[in-house]
N, C-alpha and C positions, 0 to 999 in steps of 0.2 A: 831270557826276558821274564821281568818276576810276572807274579799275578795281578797287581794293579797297573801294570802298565799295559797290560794286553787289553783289560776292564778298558783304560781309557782309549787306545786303539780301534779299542771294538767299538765305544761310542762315539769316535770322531767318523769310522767310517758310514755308522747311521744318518750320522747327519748329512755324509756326502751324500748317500743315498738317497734320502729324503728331499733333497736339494732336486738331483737327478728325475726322481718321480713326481715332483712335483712341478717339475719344468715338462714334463712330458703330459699334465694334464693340464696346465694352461697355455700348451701350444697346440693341442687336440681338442679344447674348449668342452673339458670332461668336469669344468668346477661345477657345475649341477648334476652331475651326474646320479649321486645315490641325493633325494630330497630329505632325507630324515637318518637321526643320527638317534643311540649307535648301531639302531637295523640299518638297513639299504633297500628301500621300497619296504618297508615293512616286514623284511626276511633277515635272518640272521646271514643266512646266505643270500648272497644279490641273485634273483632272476635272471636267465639270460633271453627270455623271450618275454612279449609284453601280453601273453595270455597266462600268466604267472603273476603278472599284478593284479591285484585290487585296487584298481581303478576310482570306485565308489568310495572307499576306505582313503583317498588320498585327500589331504587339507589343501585344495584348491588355493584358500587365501595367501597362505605359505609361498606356491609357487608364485603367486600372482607380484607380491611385494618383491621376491628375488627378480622376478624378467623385469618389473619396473626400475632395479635398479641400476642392471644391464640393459637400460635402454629401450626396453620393448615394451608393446603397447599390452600392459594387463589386460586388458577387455580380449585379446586374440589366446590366453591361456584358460584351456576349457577340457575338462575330461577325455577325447575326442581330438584332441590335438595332444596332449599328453602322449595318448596311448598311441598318435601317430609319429610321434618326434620320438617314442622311446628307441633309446641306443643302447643297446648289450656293450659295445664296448666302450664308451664314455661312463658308462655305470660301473665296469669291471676294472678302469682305471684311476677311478676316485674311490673304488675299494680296496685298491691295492695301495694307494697313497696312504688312506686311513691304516692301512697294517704297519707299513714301514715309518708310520709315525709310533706307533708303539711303543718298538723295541729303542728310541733315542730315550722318549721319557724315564722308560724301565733302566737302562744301561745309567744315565745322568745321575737316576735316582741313587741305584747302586754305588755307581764312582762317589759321588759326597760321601755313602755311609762309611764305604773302604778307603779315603783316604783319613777319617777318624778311628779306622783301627788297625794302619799299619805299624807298623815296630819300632819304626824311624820316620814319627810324623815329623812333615815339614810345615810349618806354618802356611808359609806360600803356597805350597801345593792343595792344603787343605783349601784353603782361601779362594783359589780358582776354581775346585773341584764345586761349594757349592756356588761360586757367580756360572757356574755352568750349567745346575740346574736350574736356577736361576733364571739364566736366560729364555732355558727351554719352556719357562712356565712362562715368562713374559711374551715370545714370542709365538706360545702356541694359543694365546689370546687374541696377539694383533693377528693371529694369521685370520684367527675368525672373524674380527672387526674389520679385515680389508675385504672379504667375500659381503660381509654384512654391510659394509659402504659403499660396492656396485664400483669397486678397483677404485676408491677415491683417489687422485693425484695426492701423491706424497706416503700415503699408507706402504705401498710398494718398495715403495724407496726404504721406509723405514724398516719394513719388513727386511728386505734383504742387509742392511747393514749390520742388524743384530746378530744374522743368519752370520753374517763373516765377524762378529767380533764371537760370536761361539763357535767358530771352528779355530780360528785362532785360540781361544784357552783350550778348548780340549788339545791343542796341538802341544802346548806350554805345558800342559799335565801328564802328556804323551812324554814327550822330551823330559821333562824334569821329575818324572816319578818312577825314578827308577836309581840304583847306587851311583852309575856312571854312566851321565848322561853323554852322549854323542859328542865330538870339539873336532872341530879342524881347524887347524891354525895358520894362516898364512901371513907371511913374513916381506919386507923388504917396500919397495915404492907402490911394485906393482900390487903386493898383496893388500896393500892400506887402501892404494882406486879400487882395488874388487870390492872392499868392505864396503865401503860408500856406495859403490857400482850397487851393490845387493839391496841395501836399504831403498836406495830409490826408484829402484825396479817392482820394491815388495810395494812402497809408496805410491806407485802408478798405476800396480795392477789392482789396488785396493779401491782409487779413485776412479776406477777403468771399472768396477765391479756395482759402485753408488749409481755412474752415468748409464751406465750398461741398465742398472733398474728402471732408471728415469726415461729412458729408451725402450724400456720394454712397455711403460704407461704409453707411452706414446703407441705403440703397435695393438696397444689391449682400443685405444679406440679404434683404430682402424680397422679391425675385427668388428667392432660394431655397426661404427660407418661406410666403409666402401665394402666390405664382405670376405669373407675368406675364400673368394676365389680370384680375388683381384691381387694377390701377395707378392707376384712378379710387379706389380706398379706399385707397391707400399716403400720402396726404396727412393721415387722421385719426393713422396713425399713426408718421407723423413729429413731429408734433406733440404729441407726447408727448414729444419731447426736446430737452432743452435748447438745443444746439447749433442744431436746426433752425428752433427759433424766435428767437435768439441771430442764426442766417445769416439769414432775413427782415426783423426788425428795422436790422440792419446797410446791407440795402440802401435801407432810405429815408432813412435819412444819406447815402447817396450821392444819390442821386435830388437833395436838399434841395440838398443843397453843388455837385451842377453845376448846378441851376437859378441858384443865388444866382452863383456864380462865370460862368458866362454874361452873367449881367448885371451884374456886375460892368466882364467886358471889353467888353462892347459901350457901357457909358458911360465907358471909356478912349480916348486919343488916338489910340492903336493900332487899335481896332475889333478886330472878329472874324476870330481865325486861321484858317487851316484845321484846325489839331488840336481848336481850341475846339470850332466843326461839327461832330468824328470824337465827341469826346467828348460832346458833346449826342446825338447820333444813337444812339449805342451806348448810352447808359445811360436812354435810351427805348426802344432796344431790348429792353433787359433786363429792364426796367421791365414790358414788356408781357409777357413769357415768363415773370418771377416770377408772374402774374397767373395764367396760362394753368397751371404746374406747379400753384399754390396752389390753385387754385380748382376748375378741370378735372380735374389728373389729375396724375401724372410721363409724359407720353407722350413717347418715345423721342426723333420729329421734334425737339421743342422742347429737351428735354435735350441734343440734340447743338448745336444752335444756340447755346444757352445756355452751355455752355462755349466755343464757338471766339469769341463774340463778349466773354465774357469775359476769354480770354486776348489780345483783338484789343485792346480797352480798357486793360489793365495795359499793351503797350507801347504805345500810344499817350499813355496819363497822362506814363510815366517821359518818354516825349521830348518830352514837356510841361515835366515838370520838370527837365531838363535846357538845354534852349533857352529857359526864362523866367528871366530876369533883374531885380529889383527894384533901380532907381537914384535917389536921392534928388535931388530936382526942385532 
């Protein structure tokens, strides 16, 4: 494996990361966690107890206009309830998001400058490498303006799309930045329905990934309005909308299409890939955690699992569908 394909590796799996930790702070409600950027409470290192803060030293108004746009009544945010809501670990969760946000910038940045001084530049690879940074600066904008709009409907949505059209090219510069990229070729009737089988699997879990956001707005108010300890009854009333019975439906066309495309490739010449295995696993994965949200509750654990192993499956499908070949026997 040369050194720019490890470079883009390394920055595809930031993102997964990034993806991962920050689904772990918007289901632990850690997005206020450090008030001020880039200290955390004022420390280079966050506090973990609140006789560590300066209290006094805090811009009240700042808090004030954030809980109003979460909902809450600014007149109840006061020095004094600060210092009584402060949470060591909501603060050490939104500091650890801010870190593993770093290393994606730094890496993206890198990847653009190295694929203009590989030896065998390719146009297209260049070209991805900086729509990659690219993204990262676009996205790491909205991501401020959806905290700054108190989770405005649709911000979300948007946010996450970008998030999977950047893991998508980092996967494409992954795949294609190297002498010989990965190919598996499958042949005959069967092997032409897997090709098609793939595309519309990558197709479903990408639109399974927009509604899945639009589903997640929808739980961002019921956090606000019924409370996070009502989460076993936030399932009756998702189901009241459209979308979210729209996003469950949609998953058992997944489920159906890797079962069939599984066996599909296991009665080809080829047999079973390794990504065939990532994509069987994963979408039993999710299978069982659609189970656990629908059924049990939206419990945090599974919500965060739930997106990283979603976002782990979209690139795993795309370098599916990129390394599958369909060749007439």
């Amino acid at each position: 494996m040369k050194r720019f394909q490890k470079l883009a590796i390394s920055a595809l799996i930031s993102v997964l990361l990034l993806l991962f930790v920050g689904a772990i702070v918007r289901a632990t409600g850690s997005g206020l966690g450090c008030p001020d950027w880039p200290t955390c409470w004022g420390k280079l290192v966050p506090p973990t107890r609140a006789d560590q803060v300066d209290f006094e030293k805090i811009n009240l108004e700042k808090f004030r206009r954030k809980a109003e746009r979460f909902g809450r009544d600014p007149a109840e945010v006061t020095r004094e309830s600060l210092r009584a809501e402060f949470n060591p670990i909501h603060t050490w969760v939104e500091y650890i998001n801010r870190l593993c946000a770093m290393p994606v910038g730094i890496l993206s940045l890198a990847l653009m400058i190295a694929s203009f001084w590989r030896k065998k530049r390719s146009g297209i690879v260049c070209l991805m490498s900086v729509s990659a940074f690219a993204l990262v600066l676009v996205n790491a904008e909205l991501g401020r303006r959806v905290v700054l709009s108190g989770l405005k409907p649709g911000m979300i949505t948007l946010h996450v799309g970008l998030a999977i059209i950047l893991l998508c090219v980092l996967v494409y510069v992954s795949w294609k930045g190297c002498a010989d990229p990965a190919r598996r070729v499958l042949e005959g009737r069967k092997g032409k329905v897997a090709c098609i089988l793939g595309v519309v699997i990558f197709a479903l879990t990408v639109a399974e990934g927009v509604l899945g956001a639009q589903v997640r707005e929808l739980t961002d108010e019921l956090a606000i309005n019924a409370g996070s300890d009502e989460r076993a009854l936030w399932t009756r009333e998702l189901e009241k909308s459209g979308i979210y019975l729209i996003h469950r439906s949609f998953s058992w066309l997944i489920v159906i299409g890797a079962g069939a495309l599984l066996i599909l490739l296991r009665q080809s010449p080829s047999g079973i890939w390794w990504p065939d295995k990532m994509i069987g696993f994963l979408v039993g994965s999710l299978l069982v955690m659609g189970v656990l949200l629908a059924h049990v509750g939206i419990l945090p654990v599974v919500q965060v699992l739930h997106v990283g192993a979603a976002a782990l499956l979209v690139s795993v499908l795309f370098f599916w569908v990129l390394a599958t070949r369909f060749q007439s026997s």
